[in-house]
N, C-alpha and C positions, 0 to 999 in steps of 0.2 A: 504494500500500500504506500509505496513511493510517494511521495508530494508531486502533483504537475505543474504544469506551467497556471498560477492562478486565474489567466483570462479564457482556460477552456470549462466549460461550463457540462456537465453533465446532462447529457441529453437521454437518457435514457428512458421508456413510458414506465407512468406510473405500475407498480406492480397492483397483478390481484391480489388482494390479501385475503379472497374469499375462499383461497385455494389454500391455506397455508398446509405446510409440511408435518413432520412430526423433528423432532430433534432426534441429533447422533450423539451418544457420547463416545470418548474414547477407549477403543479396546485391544485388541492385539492385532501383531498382522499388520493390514493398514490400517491401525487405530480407527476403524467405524466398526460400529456397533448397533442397532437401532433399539431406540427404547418406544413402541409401537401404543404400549398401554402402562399405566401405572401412576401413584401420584405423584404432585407438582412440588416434590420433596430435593430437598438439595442432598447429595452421597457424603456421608461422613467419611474422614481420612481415619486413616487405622493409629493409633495410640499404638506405640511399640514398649511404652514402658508398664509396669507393672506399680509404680510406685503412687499413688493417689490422690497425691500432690503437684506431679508432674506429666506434665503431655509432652509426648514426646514423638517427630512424625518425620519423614522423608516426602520432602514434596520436590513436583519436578516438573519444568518447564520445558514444553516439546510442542510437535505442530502433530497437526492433526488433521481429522475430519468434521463437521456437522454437516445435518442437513437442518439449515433453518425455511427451506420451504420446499414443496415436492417437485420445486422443478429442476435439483438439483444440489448433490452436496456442495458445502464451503469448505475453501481449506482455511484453518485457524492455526491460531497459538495458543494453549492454553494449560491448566496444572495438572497434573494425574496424582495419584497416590504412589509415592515409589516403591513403597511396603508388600504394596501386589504385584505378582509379578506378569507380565504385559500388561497393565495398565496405562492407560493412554491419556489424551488431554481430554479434558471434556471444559464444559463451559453451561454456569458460573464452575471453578475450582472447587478441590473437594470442603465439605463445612471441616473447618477447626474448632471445637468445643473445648473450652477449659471450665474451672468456678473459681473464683474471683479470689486473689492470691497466690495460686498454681505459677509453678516454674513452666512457659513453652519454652522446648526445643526442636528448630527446624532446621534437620539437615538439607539443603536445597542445591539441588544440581541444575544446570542450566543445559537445555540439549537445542537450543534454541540457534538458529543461525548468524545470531548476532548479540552482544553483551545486552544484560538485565542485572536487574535488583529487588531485590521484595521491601515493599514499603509500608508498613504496620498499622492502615489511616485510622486512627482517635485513639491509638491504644501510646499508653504512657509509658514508653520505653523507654532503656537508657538508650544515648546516643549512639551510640556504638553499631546499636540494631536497626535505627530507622531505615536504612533502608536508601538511601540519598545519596550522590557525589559527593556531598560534605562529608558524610560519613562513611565510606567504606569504599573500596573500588568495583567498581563493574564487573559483575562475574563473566567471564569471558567464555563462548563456547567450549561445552566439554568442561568447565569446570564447576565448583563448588565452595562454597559458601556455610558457616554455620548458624544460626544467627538464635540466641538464647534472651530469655529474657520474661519478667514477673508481669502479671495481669493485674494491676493494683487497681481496678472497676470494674463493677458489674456492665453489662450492657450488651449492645451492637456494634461490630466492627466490621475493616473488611482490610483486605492484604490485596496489593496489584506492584506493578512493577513501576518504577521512576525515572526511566530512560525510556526517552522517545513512546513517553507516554500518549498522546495521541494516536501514535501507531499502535503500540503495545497493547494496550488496552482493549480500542477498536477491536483487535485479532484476537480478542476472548481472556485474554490474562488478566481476572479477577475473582475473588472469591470472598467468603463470610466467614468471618471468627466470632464466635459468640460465647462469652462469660457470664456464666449462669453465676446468680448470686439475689442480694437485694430480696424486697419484702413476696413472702409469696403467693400468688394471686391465683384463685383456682379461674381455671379454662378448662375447657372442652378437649384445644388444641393450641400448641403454642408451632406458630409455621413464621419460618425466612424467606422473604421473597429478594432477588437480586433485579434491580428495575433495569432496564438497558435497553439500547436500541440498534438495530446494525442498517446498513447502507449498502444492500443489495441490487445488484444487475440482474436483467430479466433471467439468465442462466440464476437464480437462488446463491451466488458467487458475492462475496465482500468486492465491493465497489473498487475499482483501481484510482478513480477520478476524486482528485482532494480542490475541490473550488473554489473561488474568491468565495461564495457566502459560508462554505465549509470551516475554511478558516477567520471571517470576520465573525462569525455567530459561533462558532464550534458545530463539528459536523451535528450534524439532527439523520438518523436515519430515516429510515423508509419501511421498517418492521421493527415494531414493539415487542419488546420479548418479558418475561417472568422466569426466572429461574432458567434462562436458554431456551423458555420455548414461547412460541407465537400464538399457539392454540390452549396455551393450557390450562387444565382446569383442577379444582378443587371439590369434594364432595362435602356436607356440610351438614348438620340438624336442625331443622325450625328448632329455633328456643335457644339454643347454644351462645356461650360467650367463649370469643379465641382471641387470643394475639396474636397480634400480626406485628413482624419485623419487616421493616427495609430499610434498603440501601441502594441510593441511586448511584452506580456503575457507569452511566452513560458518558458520554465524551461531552453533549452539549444540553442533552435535551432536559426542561426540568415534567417531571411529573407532579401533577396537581390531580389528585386523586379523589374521587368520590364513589360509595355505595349506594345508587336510587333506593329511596327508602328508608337509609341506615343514616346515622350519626356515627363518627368515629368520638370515642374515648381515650385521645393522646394520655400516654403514662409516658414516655420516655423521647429523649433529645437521644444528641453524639453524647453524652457524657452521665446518658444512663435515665433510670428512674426520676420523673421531676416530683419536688418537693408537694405540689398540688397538679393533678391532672385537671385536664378541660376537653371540655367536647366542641366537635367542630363539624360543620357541614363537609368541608373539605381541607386537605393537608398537602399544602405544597410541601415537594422535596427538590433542590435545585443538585447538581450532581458532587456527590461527595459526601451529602447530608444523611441523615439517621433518624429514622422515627417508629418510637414502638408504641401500637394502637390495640384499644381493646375494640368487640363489634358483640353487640349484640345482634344476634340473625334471626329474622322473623320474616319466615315467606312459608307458606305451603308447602309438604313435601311434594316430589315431582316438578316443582316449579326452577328455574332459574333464572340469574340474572349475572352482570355484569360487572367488574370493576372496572372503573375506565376512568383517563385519566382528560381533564375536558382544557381547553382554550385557554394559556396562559399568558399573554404580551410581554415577554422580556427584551426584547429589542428592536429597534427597528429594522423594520423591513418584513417585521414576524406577522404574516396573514391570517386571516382564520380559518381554522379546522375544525371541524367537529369530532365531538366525543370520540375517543380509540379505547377498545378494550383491551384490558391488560391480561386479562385472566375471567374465566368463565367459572361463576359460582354454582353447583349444581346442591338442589336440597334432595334430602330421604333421609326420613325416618324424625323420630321427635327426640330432644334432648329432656335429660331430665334438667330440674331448676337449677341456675347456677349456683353457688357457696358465695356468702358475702365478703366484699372487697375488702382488700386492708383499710385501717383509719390512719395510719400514719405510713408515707409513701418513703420519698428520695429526699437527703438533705437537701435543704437552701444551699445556695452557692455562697459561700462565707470571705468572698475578696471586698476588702472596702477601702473604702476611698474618701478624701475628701479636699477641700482645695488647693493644697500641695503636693498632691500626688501628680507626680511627673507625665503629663500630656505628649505623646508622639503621635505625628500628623504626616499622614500619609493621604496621597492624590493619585489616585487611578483614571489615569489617560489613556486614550488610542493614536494612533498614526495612521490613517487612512495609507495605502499604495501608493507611491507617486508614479507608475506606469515604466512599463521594460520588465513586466516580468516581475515585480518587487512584492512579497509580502507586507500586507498591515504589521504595525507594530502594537504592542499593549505596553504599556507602561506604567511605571511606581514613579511619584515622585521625579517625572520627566526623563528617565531613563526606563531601559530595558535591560534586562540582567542577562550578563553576569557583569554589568555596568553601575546596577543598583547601588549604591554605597551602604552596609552590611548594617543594622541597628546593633552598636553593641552596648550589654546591662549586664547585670550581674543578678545570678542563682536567688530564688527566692525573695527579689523585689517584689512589688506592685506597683503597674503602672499602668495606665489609660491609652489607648490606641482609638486616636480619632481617624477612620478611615473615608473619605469625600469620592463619592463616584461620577467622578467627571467626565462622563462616558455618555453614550446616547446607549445602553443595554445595561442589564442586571448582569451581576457577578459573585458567585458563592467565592468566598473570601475564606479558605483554610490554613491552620497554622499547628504545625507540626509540635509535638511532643508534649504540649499542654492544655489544661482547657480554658475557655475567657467564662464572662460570665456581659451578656449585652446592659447597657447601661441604656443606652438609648439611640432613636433616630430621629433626626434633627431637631432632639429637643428633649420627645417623646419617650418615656419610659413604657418600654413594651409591656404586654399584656399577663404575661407569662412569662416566666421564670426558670430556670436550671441550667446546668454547663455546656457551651458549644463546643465546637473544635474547628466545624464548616458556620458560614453563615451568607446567606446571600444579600447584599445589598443594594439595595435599588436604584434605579436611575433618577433623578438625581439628588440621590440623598448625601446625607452623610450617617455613618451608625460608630458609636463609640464605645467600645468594653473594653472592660477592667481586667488586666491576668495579669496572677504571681508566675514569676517565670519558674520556670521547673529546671533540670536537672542541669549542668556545665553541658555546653557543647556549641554545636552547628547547628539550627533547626532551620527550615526552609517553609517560608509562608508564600501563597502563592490562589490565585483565582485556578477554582478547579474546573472549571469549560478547559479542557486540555488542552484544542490548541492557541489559545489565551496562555495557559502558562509558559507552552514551549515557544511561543511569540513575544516572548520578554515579560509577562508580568510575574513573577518572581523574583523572590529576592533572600537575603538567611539575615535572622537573628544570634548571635554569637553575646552567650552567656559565659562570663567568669565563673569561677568556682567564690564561694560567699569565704569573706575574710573568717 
């Protein structure tokens, strides 16, 4: 998925989406495999240790096959289980599960045709691990990597690669780490969904064509997926309450998600369980972001419906589309009544501040193409990185990040290795409360939070529309060790 020349324009017809496929995971041989029936579950990685405080796994980065629609498999890139033997990529990667404290260890090999990294998004690692050029070298074809390190939050996470992420990503290398912990909530069903989208040619093939709007907006595909598949569905109970995890994977697109019918009940951000949940008609998630939802499901058995995720304006040029389903909900059978909720949730975010606490002011800009072929530029504070000039604090401050989106589009704003806590937007103290890690910020706002820096090191903040970061909007934070 080479980059082309920006002024050729992807002319390809719209695909049917009426026709969708089934997904391939990866298996032996030529890594396809089809998975024809079954549910919209993500494949656990196999735990090689014994010990019950530690996960421990072989993951591994190779190409592959899916078929994301019937008119033809794609070749991807994507994580297999190294633990099994011909296991292949499949897409999302396999689920990492720990409980909240547990030592991971992942040994990670790269079979990939060009250097990668594994990069740990909301989980509070030491530096060492994250996963970044700042921190660690490029694992190079055929080689390997160990990368260890403690899960100090409960929550939803996800693990994708930091090189040439735009590509990388695109070609299916991401997956879902989830640390069970925090207060316990009876459900039905506690299900991960990976939100994503890909940018297929009428052969069902990943797009070769990288466009000017590809790169001014971040690509938007042309099929929506759930957990790598197009079609896929869920079976359900009238009466049932379930959680639901996501995580938006995608390169540009944000999902704004809605159940006809249902209310969502937000319990959790990037940084876990919130202090007071709220209910919402709908839940944007822009890409990068984390939101765990409860539903109460109340339809007729035999009936179904849809999640879909409906019309969201993040930048210009962005037209309307109607409703896209994400996943098809099927009901049978009745549940019994659910178990009553906890009364006491997720701490409060505990950073405070007040009029001397040290204000940094950040301006996120674009550069339009000036013609010959040129890439748009994104930019921090009127450069493009590795240009950026580095904020450097020290371990364990507090300190205010006033960020101005100067930009005619929205931009999720994430920041490596610790969480903020939002204070406000242009003024305004949001509605709701608990820890970020992603955050999107609007056109043309300003939004400002409050974070204790976390541990010594390199951390690399950065707008996650992927090709936004790899077009200069990044830039590192370089924390001292605290006297």
């Amino acid at each position: 998925m080479e980059r082309t020349n920006n002024r050729h324009r992807n002319l390809l017809p719209a695909l049917a989406l009426g026709s969708l496929g089934l997904l391939v995971d990866g298996g032996c041989g030529d890594n396809t495999a089809a998975m024809a029936s079954g549910p919209l579950d993500l494949i656990p990685i196999t735990d090689i240790n014994p010990a019950p405080d530690v996960v421990e796994v072989k993951l591994v980065a190779t190409v592959g096959q899916t078929k994301y629609l019937d008119t033809g498999p794609a070749a991807i890139w994507g994580y297999g289980d190294g633990a099994k033997a011909g296991a292949g990529a499949i897409v999302p990667g396999p689920l990492i599960e720990a409980r909240q404290g547990d030592t991971v260890i992942v040994h990670f090999t790269n079979h990939l045709p060009e250097p990668t990294t594994v990069h740990w998004h909301g989980v509070r690692v030491s530096n060492a691990a994250d996963g970044t050029h700042a921190t660690q070298h490029q694992v190079p074809t055929g080689g390997t990597f160990d990368y260890q390190f403690s899960v100090p939050d409960a929550g939803t996470f996800w693990y994708h690669p930091h090189v040439r992420s735009d590509v990388q990503i695109e070609r299916g290398l991401h997956g879902m780490l989830i640390v069970r912990g925090g207060p316990a909530i009876p459900v039905a069903a506690d299900r991960a969904f990976v939100l994503d989208d890909v940018k297929l040619d009428g052969a069902g093939r990943l797009s070769e064509v990288t466009d000017s709007t590809d790169l001014m907006l971040g690509r938007q595909g042309n099929v929506t997926l759930a957990n790598g598949r197009a079609d896929g569905s869920i079976t359900v109970k009238n009466g049932a309450r379930e959680r639901w995890r996501f995580v938006n994977a995608a390169n540009g697109r944000y999902f704004s998600l809605r159940l006809p019918g249902h209310r969502f009940t937000v319990i959790g951000w990037d940084g876990g369980i919130l202090p007071e949940p709220y209910s919402a008609d709908t839940v944007l998630i822009s890409p990068g972001e984390r939101y765990e939802v409860l539903v109460d499901l109340a339809r007729p058995p035999q009936d179904a419906l849809a999640l879909e995720t409906i019309y969201y304006f993040r930048a210009h040029g962005m037209t309307f589309v109607e409703p896209e389903a994400v996943l098809r909900i099927d009901f049978a059978g009745q549940a019994a009544a659910p178990g009553s909720l906890p009364t006491v949730w997720g701490e409060a975010p505990d950073v405070a501040v007040d009029q001397n606490t040290r204000v940094r002011n950040l301006i996120l800009g674009e550069q339009t193409a000036t013609g010959g072929g040129a890439d748009p530029r994104f930019l921090i504070n009127g450069a493009s990185f590795p240009n950026v000039p580095p904020i450097a604090a020290t371990s364990g401050d507090v300190e205010i990040w006033s960020v101005k989106n100067d930009t005619e589009m929205d931009h999720p704003f994430h920041l490596h290795g610790m969480f903020f806590k939002v204070l406000d937007v242009d003024g305004v103290a949001p509605s709701h409360d608990g820890w970020k890690d992603t955050v999107n910020i609007k056109h043309p706002n300003t939004l400002r939070f409050a974070v204790r820096y976390g541990a010594a090191g390199r951390w690399m903040y950065h707008c996650h529309i992927l090709e936004h970061a790899e077009l200069g909007m990044m830039a590192e934070l370089v924390l001292a060790p605290k006297q």
